[in-house]
N, C-alpha and C positions, 0 to 999 in steps of 0.2 A: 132767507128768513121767510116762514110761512106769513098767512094773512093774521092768524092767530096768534102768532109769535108777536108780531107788530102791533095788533091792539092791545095784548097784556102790556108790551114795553108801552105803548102811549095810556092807560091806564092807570099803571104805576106813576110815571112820572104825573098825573094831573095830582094823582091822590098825594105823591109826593110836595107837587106844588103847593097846593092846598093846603097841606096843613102845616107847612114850613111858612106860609103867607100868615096863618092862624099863629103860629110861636112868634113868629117876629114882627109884630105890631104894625100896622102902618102900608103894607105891603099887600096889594089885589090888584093883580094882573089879569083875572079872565083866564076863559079854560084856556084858548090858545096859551097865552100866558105862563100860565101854571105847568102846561105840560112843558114848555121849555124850560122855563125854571129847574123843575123835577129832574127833567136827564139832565139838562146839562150839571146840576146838585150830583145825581147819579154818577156823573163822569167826575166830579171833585174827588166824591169821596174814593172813589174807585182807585185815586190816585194816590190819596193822602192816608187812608185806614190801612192797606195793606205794609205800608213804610213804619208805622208807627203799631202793628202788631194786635188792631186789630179784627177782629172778623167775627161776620153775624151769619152763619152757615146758611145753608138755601134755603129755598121756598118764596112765595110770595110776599108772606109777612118781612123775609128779615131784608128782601128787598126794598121792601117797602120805608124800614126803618132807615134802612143803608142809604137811600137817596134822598130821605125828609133830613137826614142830619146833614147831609153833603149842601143839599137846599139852601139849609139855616145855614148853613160856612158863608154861602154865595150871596143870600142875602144881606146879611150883615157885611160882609164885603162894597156891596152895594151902598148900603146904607155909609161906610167909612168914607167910601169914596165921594158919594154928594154933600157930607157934610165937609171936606175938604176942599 
């Protein structure tokens, strides 16, 4: 993985973080924060959209999309689990 590969994926993931922090209330982690949020969002969804059929074709946007919703899964995850 180039140097440039590496800032788009930690880009993606803040931007992912960020605004899955913004949808799900309550939630601001800070860039570090947000960027792990984001991938590891990224890595949910990666796991659970392609089982359930379905897909946001490439580019940066639909990356983008793909890891704010994977986010919001982990968030609220989060969130089940503290109030538990």
């Amino acid at each position: 993985m180039g140097v440039e590969s590496l800032l788009v994926f930690l880009i993606i993931g803040a931007i992912a973080g960020w605004l899955a922090g913004l949808i799900v209330k309550g939630f601001g982690f800070g860039l570090l924060g947000n960027i792990v949020v984001g991938i590891v969002g990224a890595f949910i969804a990666g796991l659970i959209f392609p089982r359930i059929g379905l897909a946001f074709g490439g580019g940066i946007l639909a990356a983008i999309v793909h890891a704010t919703l994977g986010a919001i899964i982990l968030l609220v995850l989060i969130r089940l689990v503290k109030r538990a």
